[in-house]
C-alpha positions in Angstrom: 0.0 0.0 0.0 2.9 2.2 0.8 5.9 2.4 -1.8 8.8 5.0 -2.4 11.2 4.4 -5.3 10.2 7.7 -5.9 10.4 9.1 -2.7 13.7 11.4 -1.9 14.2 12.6 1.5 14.5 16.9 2.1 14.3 17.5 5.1 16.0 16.4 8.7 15.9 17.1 12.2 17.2 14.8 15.3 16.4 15.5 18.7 17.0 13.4 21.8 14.2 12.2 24.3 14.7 11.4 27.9 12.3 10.0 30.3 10.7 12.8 32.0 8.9 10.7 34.5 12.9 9.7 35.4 14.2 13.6 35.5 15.5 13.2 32.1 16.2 15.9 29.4 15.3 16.5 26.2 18.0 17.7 23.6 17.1 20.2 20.9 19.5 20.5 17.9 19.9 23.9 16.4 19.3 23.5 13.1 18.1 21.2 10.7 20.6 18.7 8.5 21.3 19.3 5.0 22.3 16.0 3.8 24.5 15.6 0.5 25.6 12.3 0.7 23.1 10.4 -1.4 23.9 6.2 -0.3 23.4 8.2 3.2 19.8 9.6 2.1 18.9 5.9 0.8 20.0 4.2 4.3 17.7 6.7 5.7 15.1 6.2 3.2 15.5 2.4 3.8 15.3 2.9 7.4 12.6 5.0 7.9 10.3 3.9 5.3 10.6 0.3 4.2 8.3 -1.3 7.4 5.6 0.4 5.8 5.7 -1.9 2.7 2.9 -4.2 4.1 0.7 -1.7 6.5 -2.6 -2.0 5.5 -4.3 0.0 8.0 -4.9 3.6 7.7 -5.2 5.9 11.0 -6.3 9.7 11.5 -5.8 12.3 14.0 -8.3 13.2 15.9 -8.8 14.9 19.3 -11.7 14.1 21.9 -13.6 17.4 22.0 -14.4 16.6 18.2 -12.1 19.7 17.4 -8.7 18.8 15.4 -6.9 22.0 16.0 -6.5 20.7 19.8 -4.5 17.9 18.6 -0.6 19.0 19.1 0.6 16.9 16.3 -1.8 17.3 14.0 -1.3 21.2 14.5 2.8 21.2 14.5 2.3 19.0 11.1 -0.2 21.5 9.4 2.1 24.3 10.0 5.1 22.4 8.1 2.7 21.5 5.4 1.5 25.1 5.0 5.1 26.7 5.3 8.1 23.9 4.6 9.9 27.4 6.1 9.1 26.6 9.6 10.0 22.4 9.5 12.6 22.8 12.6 10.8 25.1 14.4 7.8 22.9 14.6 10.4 19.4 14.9 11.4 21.2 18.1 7.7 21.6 19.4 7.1 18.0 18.4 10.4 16.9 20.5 8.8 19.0 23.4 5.5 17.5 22.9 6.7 13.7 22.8 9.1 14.5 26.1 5.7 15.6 27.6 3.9 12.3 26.9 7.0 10.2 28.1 6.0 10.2 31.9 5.9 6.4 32.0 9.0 5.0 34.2 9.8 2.3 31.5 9.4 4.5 28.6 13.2 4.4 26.9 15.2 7.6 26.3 16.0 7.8 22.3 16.6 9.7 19.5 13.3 12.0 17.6 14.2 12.2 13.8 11.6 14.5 11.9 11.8 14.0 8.7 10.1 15.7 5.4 9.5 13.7 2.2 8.7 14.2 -1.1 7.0 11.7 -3.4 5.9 9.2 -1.5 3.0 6.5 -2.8 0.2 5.7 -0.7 -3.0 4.0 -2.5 -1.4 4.6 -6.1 -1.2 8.2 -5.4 2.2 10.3 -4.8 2.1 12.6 -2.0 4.6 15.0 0.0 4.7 13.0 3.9 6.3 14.0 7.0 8.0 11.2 9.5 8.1 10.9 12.8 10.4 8.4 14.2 12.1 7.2 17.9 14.6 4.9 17.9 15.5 3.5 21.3 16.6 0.1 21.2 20.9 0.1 20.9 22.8 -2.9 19.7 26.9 -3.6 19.1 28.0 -4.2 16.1 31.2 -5.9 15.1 33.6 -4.3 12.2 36.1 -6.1 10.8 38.9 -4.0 8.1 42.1 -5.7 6.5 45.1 -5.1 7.8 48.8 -5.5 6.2 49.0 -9.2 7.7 45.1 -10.1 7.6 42.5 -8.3 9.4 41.9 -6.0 12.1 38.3 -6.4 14.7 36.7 -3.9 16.3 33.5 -2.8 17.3 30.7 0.1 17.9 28.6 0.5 20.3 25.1 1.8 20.7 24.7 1.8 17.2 21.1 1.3 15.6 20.2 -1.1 12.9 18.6 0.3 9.8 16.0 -2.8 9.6 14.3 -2.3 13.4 12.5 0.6 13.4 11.5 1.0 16.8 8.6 3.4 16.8 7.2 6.0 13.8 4.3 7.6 11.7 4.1 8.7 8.3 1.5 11.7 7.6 0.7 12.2 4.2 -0.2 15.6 3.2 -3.7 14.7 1.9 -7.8 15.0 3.3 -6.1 17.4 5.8 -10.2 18.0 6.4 -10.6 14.4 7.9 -7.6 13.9 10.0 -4.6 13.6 7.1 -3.8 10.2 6.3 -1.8 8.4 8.9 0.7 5.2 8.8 1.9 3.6 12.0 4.8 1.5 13.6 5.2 0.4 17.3 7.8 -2.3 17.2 7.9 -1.9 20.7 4.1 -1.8 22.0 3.9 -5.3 24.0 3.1 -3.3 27.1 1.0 -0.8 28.6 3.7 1.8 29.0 4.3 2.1 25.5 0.8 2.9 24.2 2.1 6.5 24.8 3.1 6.7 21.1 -0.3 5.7 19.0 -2.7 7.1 22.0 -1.3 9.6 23.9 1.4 11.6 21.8 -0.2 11.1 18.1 -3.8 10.6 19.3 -5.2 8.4 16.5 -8.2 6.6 15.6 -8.5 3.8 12.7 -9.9 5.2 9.4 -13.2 3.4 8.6 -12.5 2.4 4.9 -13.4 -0.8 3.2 -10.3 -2.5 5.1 -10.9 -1.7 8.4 -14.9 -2.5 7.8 -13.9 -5.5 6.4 -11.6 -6.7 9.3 -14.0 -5.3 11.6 -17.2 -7.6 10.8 -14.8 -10.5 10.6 -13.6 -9.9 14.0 -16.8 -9.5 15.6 -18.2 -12.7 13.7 -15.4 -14.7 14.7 -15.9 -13.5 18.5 -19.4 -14.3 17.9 -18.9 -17.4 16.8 -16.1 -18.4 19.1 -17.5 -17.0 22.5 -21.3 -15.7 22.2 -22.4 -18.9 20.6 -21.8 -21.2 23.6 -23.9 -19.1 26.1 -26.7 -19.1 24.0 -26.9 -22.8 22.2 -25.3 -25.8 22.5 -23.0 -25.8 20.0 -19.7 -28.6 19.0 -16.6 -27.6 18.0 -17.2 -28.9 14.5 -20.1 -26.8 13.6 -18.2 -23.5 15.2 -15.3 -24.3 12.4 -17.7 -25.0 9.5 -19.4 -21.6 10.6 -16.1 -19.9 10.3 -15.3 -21.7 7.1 -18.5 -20.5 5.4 -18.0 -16.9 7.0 -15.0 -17.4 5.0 -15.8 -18.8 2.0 -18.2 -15.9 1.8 -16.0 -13.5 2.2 -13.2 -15.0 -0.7 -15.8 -15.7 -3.2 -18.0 -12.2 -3.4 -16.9 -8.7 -3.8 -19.2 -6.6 -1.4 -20.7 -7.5 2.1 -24.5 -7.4 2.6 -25.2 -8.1 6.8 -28.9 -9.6 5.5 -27.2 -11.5 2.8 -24.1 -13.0 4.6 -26.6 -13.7 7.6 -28.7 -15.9 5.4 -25.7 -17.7 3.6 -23.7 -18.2 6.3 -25.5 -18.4 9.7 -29.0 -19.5 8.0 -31.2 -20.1 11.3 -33.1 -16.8 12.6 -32.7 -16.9 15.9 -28.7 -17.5 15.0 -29.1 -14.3 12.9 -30.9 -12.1 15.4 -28.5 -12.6 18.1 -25.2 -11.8 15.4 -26.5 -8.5 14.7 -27.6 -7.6 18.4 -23.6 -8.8 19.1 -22.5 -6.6 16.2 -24.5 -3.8 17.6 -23.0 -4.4 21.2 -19.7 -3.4 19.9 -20.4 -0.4 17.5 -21.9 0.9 20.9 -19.4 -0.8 23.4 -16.2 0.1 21.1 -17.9 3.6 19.3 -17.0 1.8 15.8 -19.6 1.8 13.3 -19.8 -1.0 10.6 -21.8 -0.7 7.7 -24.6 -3.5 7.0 -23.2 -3.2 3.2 -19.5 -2.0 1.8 -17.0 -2.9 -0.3 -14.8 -5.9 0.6 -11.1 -5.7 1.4 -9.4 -8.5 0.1 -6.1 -7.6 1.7 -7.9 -7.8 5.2 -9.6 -10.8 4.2 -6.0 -12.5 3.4 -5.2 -11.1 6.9 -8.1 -12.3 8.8 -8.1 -15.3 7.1 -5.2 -16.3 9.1 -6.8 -16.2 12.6 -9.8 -18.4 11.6 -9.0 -21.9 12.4 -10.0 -24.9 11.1 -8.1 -27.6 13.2 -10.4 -29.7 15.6 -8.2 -31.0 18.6 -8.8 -34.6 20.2 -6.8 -34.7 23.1 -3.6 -34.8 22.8 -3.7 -37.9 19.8 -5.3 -36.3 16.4 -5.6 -33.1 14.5 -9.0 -33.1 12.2 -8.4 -30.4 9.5 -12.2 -29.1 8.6 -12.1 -27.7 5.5 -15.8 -28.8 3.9 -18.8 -30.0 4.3 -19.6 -30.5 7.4 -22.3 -33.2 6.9 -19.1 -35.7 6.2 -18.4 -35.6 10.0 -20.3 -36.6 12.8 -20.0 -36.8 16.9 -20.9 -39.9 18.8 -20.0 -41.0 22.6 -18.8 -45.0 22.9 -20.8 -46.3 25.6 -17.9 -49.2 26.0 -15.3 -47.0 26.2 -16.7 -43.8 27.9 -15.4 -41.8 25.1 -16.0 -39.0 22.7 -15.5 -40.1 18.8 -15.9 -38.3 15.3 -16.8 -40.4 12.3 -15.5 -39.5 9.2 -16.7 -39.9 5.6 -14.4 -39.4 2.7 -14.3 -41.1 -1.2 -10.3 -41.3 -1.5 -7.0 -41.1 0.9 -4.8 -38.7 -0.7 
């Protein structure tokens, strides 16, 4: 979704964040860097954009008193849009803003780069983008040079690898109305204290496009199926995968989502029906996400989705049954002999 070959870097500014929760500093740099050296300008442009290759989702800015303006970044970003003139001034404001947000005791100290691009291709269209980007995880590298007699080893420390990029955003300088559009990284977000970044410094919220409707509906189906379904019927494992296969199937094989249509297809027993979309309207209202009962559908989110839908049925700890049909071809029994559970399978050939 996001590509640069044509992308060339114009812009830089690097500022260091410490922990202000642990009475660290912030470092401002005086002036912007005018990079020459162009293999330089590609590591960069390798660094900070190539984990964007595969992001699918699309976020906004957006503030919660409804008014954009009161976001910080979205403000500091405007101005650089509006006037490329005043880039470092507002990279400094930035650097103040994230040092404000880091009052977590784990959050790591690191290096802000601001960045301005030009030319970089989001949803076949080539925009101008501004980066933000912390790096705070260090590693030691080894470097090995000939010598007269053979070769000499050394090292450096606290060096950063150019494929982990720790933390970043790319804002693209289009639909400026609606929140610009806005890419994401968080290498680093496997705990509470690092939720700073997406929540509390860039304050974003997912764009509701086909993709995110798409992997929304899935989701809540899947939930549905997987935890709602027991508390209401008395449903086996078998006939939860073979309604997860169907879901699907449905989803592969057409090219928009009706709720009535995929409710009749898939699910196909009223009272089944009723209760998915009273669970689907539970979490619009529980999670303030609205999904459309028709859209587009996403095929890169199904391809995604697809991936967290299982079709395995467990026995114990002796067999896998891989369910990828019809269901009619297996069925549940309990062996009065043996006190046991079995599945009988039907099939035409052993492959």
């Amino acid at each position: 979704m996001i590509y640069f070959p044509e992308a060339s870097l114009s812009e830089l500014s690097i500022h260091r964040i410490g922990n202000k929760a642990q009475d660290e500093f912030y470092v401002l740099s005086e002036a912007s860097m005018q990079i020459q050296d162009e293999h330089l300008k590609n590591v960069l442009l390798q660094y900070f954009l190539s984990p964007y290759e595969k992001t699918n989702e699309i976020f906004r800015f957006f503030h919660p008193n409804d008014d954009l303006n009161l976001n910080e970044v979205y403000h500091f970003v405007e101005q650089v849009f509006e006037n490329g003139a005043h880039f470092h001034k507002n990279s400094e404001q930035l650097a103040k803003y994230l040092y404000d947000t880091s009052n977590h005791p784990k959050i790591k100290a690191g290096e802000l780069y601001v960045a301005y691009f030009e030319n970089v291709q989001i949803e076949g269209e080539l925009h101008d983008a501004i980066g933000i980007f912390k790096s705070e995880t260090k590693e030691t590298y080894l470097k090995v040079s000939p010598e007269q007699a053979g070769f000499a080893l050394s090292y450096e420390e606290d060096a950063i690898n150019i494929n982990k990029l720790d933390k970043g955003c790319i804002i693209f300088n289009t639909e400026k109305e609606e929140g610009y559009k806005v890419a994401v990284i968080d290498q680093t977000n496997k705990s509470n204290e690092a939720v700073y970044w997406k929540d509390e410094f860039l304050k974003l919220k997912v764009r509701n496009d086909n993709y995110n409707q798409t992997k929304n509906v899935l989701g809540v189906y899947k939930s549905f199926v997987t935890e709602k379904l027991d508390q209401e019927y008395d449903v086996t494992k078998a006939d939860k995968i073979d309604l997860l296969n169907r879901s699907m199937k449905y989803f592969k094989e057409k090219e928009s989502f009706d709720i009535d249509e995929f409710s009749n297809e898939v699910i196909g027993n009223k009272e089944g029906i009723e209760s998915f979309k009273n669970y689907k309207k539970s979490y619009e209202d529980e999670f303030e996400t609205p999904i459309a009962d028709s859209f587009d559908i996403s095929g890169a989110a199904v391809k995604k989705q697809a991936k967290a839908f299982k079709s395995v049925l467990k026995l114990d700890k002796n067999f896998h049954i891989y369910i990828h049909g019809n269901k009619e071809l297996i069925e549940k029994g309990f062996d009065d002999d043996k006190s046991m559970n079995y599945y009988k399978v039907y099939f035409k050939e052993e492959e």
